[in-house]
N, C-alpha and C positions, 0 to 999 in steps of 0.2 A: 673477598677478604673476610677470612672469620674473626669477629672479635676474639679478646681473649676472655671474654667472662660468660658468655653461654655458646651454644654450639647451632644457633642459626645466623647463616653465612650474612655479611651485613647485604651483600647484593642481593638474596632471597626478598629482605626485610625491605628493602628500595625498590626493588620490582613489582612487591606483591601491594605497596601502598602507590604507587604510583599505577598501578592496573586498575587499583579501586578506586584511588582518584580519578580517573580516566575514565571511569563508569560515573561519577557522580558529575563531571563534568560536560559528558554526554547527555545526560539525565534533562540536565540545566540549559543548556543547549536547545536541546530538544523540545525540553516546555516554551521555552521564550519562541523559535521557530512556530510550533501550531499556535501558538498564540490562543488558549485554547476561549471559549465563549465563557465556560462557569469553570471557577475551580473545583467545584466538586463532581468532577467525574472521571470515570472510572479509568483512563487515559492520564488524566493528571495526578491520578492517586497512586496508580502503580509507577508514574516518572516519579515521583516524589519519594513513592519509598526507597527506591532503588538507591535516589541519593542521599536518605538521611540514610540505609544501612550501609552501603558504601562508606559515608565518612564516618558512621559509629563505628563502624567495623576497623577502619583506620585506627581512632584512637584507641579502641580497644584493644588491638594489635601491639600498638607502640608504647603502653600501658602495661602491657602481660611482659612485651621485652624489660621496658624500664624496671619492671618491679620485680623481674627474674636476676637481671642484673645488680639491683642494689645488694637484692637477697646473696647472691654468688658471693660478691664485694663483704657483705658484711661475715660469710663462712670462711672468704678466706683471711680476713682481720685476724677473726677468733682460730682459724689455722693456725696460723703465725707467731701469732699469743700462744695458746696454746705449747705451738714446739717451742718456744723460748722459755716457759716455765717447764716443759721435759728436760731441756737443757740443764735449767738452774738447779734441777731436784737432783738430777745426772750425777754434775757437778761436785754440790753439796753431799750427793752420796759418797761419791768416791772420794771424797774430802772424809768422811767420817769411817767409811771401811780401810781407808789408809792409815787412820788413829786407829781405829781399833786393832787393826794389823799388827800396829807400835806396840799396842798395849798386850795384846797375848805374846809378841814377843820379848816384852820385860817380865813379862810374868814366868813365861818359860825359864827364864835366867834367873829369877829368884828362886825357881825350883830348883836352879841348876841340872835341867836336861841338857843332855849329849847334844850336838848338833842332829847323831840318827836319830835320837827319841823328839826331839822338834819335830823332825820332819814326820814323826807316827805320828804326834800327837795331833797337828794338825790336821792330815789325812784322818783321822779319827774327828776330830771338829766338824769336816765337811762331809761327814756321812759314810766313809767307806768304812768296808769289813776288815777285818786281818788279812784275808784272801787277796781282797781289793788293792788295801796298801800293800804288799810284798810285791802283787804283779805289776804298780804305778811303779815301784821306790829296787823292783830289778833284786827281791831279795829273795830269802824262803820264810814262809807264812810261821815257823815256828821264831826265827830269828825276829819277825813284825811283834809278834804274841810277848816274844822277851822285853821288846823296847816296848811296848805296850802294860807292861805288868810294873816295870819302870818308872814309866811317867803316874803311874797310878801311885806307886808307894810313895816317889819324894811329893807328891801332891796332895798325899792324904787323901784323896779320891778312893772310891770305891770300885771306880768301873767307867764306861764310853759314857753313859747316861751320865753322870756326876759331873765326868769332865765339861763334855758341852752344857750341863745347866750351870756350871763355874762360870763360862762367860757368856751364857747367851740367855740366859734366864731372866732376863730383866728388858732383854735385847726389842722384842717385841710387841710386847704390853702394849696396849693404849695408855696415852698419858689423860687422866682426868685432873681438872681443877677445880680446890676445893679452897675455901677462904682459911688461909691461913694467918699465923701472926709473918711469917715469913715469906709469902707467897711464895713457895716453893712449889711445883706440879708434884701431884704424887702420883703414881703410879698405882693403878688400880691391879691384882694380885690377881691368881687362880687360887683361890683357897687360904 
């Protein structure tokens, strides 16, 4: 049976400590049987080591498991962490792209766009060409060009560039904070 927190089978780990205990208990066996005259010789020094590395070797073994498994145990904690704060961020993203969603849609209506020039201007938000929008929106790229020139006059806009710095220009900044009377975050600028 293999645990589930590392990938040596738990019978491996029962086998291989009960082999070396079985060594060190031979070991022991062994010394007591000769009975030997002095302990310092060279017959009792190799039984002896045989049985301290035998049972170092045990714990050392069951020590590399344990401390392989707490480590597992604590990567997969901060796993788990971890995805429940992707979640949250997820979450709260799609919470704030859905306002914002709201919000270029009122604003679209205060410029009073068509429903077709909505749909250009947004296609133009998310980076396509004229080309691009006419072959998404099933039109001709001249007919795109016209709802396009459109959204640009009732918006006082100049162009693609203006439109998406209208609303996304502020979108991405880092926010720094500075002591204010207000504590308000300001928004550090490109220029």
């Amino acid at each position: 049976m293999t645990t589930p927190t590392d990938d040596v089978p738990h019978g491996v780990r029962i086998g291989l400590s009960a082999l070396l205990l079985a060594i060190a208990v031979w070991g022991v066996v062994d010394l007591v049987l000769d009975r030997p005259e002095t302990w310092l010789s060279a017959h009792v020094l190799v039984e002896s080591g045989f049985v301290v590395l035998s049972i170092s070797t045990i714990l050392y073994l069951w020590s590399s498991w344990l401390g392989a498994q707490r480590s597992l145990l604590r990567a997969t904690d901060r796993l788990v962490a971890n995805e429940a704060e992707r979640d949250r961020w997820k979450a709260k993203a799609t919470q704030l792209l859905r306002g914002l969603g709201v919000e270029i849609d009122a604003q679209f209506e205060r410029w009073l766009l068509s429903p077709a020039e909505r749909q250009v201007a947004l296609l133009l938000l998310k980076g396509l060409g004229h080309k691009e929008a006419a072959q998404v929106l099933d039109r001709s790229e001249r007919t795109v060009r016209q709802h396009a020139v459109a959204v640009y006059r009732k918006s006082g806009l100049a162009g693609r560039a203006e439109l998406s710095a209208f609303f996304l220009e502020d979108l991405l900044l880092p926010i720094h904070r500075e002591e204010t009377d207000d504590d308000e975050p300001k928004a550090i600028g490109v220029g």
